[in-house]
C-alpha angles and dihedrals in degrees: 000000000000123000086246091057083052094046088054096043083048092055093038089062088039097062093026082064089049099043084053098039081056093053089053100047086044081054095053099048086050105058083038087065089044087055086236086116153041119265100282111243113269083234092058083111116107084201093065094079121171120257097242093056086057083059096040080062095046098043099047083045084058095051091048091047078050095057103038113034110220127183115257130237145152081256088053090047092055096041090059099034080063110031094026106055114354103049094043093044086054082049104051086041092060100052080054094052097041095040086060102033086248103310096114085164087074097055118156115212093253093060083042095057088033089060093042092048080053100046084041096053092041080055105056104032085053087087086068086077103065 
């Protein structure tokens, strides 16, 4: 298996979790609106990612640029810039939301290093991409 099969792979899982981690936060505010359920929390958003799992992606994307030289171009930039940092981050966002319910404000270390390994791994295969 290349390094590209596992990039995809690696991308698949990543929207797939978000994907999930939208149809739980959609469910909450739902029953919240039923009144089957608390207020859902104002963080209950996988798009309101913490800014140091922004910097876990692009750091892990800079050591696999490090490792394998690619050429770069505005293509590559962009390529990076979105599957490099920003999907991974959402990622790595999500398995915090939906490992607290929402209440990303409650996380334990263990859902904190679970979202960075995430964020890390959607990083670095990302230059399986280009």
């Amino acid at each position: 298996m290349t390094i590209e099969y596992i990039a995809y792979i690696v991308l698949a899982a990543e929207v797939i979790l978000m994907v999930w981690s939208r149809f739980g936060t959609e469910r909450r505010h739902w029953k919240h609106h039923k009144k089957e359920g608390p207020a859902p929390d104002e963080r209950d958003d996988q798009s309101l990612v913490p800014l140091v799992t922004y910097a876990v992606a692009a750091l892990a994307l800079a050591l696999g640029v490090a490792l394998k030289p690619v050429e770069w171009s505005l293509p590559t930039v962009g390529t990076f810039a979105l599957c490099g940092i920003l999907i991974p981050a959402f990622a790595a966002n999500s398995i915090m939301v939906m490992a607290t319910r929402g209440h990303t404000r409650t996380l334990a270390v263990w859902q904190q290093a679970l979202g960075y390994a995430v964020a890390a791994v959607g990083g670095a295969a990302s230059v399986g991409l280009v």
